[in-house]
N, C-alpha and C positions, 0 to 999 in steps of 0.2 A: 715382401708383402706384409708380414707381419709386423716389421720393421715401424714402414709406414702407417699401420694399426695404429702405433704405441706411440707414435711421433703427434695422432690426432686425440690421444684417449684426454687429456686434459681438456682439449674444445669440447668434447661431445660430452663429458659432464659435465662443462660449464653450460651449456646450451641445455642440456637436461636439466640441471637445475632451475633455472629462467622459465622453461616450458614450464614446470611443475612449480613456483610460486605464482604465477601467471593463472594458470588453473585453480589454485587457493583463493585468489586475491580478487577472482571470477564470481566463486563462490560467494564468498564473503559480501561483495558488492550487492550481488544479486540477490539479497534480503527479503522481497515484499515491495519493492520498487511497483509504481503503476505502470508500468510500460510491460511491454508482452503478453501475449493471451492468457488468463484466467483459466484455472484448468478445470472450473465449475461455475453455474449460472444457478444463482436460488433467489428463493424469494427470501423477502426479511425475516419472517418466520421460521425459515430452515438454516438461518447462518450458522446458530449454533451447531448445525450436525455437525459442520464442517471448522471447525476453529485448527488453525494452524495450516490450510489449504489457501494457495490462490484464488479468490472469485470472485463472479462478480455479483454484485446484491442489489436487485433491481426493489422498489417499492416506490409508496407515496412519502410526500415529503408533508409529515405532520405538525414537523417545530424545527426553525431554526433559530438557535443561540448565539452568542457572541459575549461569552463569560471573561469580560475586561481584565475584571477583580480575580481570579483565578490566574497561579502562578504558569505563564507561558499565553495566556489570552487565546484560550482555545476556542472555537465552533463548533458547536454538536448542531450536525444534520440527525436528526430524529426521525427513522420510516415507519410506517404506518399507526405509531402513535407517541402522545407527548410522554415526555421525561416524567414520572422513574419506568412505565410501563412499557418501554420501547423495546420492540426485539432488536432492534439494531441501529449504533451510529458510526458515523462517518465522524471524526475527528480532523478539522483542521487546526493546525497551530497558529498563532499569531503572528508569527515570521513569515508563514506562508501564505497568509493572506492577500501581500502587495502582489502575488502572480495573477489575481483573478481581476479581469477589468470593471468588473463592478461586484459589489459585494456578495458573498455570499447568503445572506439575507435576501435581497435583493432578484438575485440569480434564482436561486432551488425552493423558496415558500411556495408550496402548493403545488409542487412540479411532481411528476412521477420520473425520476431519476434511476439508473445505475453506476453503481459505486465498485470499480476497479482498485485488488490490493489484498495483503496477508489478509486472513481474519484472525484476531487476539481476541480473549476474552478479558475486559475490565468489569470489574464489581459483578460479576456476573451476565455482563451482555457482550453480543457479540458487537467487535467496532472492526475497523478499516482505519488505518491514521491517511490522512487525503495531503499528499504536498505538492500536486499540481492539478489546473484544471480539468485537465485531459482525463485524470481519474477517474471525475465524476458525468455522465453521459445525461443529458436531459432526454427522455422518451415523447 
């Protein structure tokens, strides 16, 4: 029996190993991605509480940009008020734009929206980086 043991011990730490990069590599992927439930629901005003948490961040849609000239050509969705005063944006990239069927401008002015996704703090506000529609939910 033991024989047999020692005859398999080299598969089963190969197969262990595998499992356990596997689970790393699980990790890793699973960043802040939009997909999966949100482990918290706030408004714009309370993103801050939460920075470094999954959520989702519902509010009104006060401004939306489309900063050409800015390196990467981002979209700041702006909630409940315009830029620098906002408690919260939603950041798309300019790469990520061709997934929306019409624009973003277009789409979310004046919409009262939620916004699935990590929260980071940049310059002092709380954002969400948005790189698929599905992200962001019109209410």
């Amino acid at each position: 029996m033991l024989s047999k043991l020692a005859d398999y011990k080299g598969l089963l730490i190969g197969v262990g190993a595998v499992l356990l990069v596997g689970l790393m590599l699980a990790r890793v992927f699973n960043q802040g991605g939009g997909s999966g439930a949100p482990s918290v629901t706030l408004s714009a005003e309370n993103a801050a509480e939460h920075i470094g948490s999954r959520a989702e961040v519902c509010g009104t849609v006060a401004e939306v940009t489309h900063a050409r000239g800015l390196g990467g050509a981002p979209t700041f969705i702006n909630l409940e008020r315009s830029h620098p005063d906002q408690p919260f944006t939603a950041v798309i990239w300019g790469e990520d734009r061709r997934q929306w069927s019409s624009t973003p401008e277009a789409r979310y002015t004046d919409q009262d929206v939620c916004v699935r996704g990590t929260l980071r703090l940049h310059e002092g506000t709380p954002q969400i980086i948005v790189s698929r529609p599905e992200q962001i939910r019109v209410r």
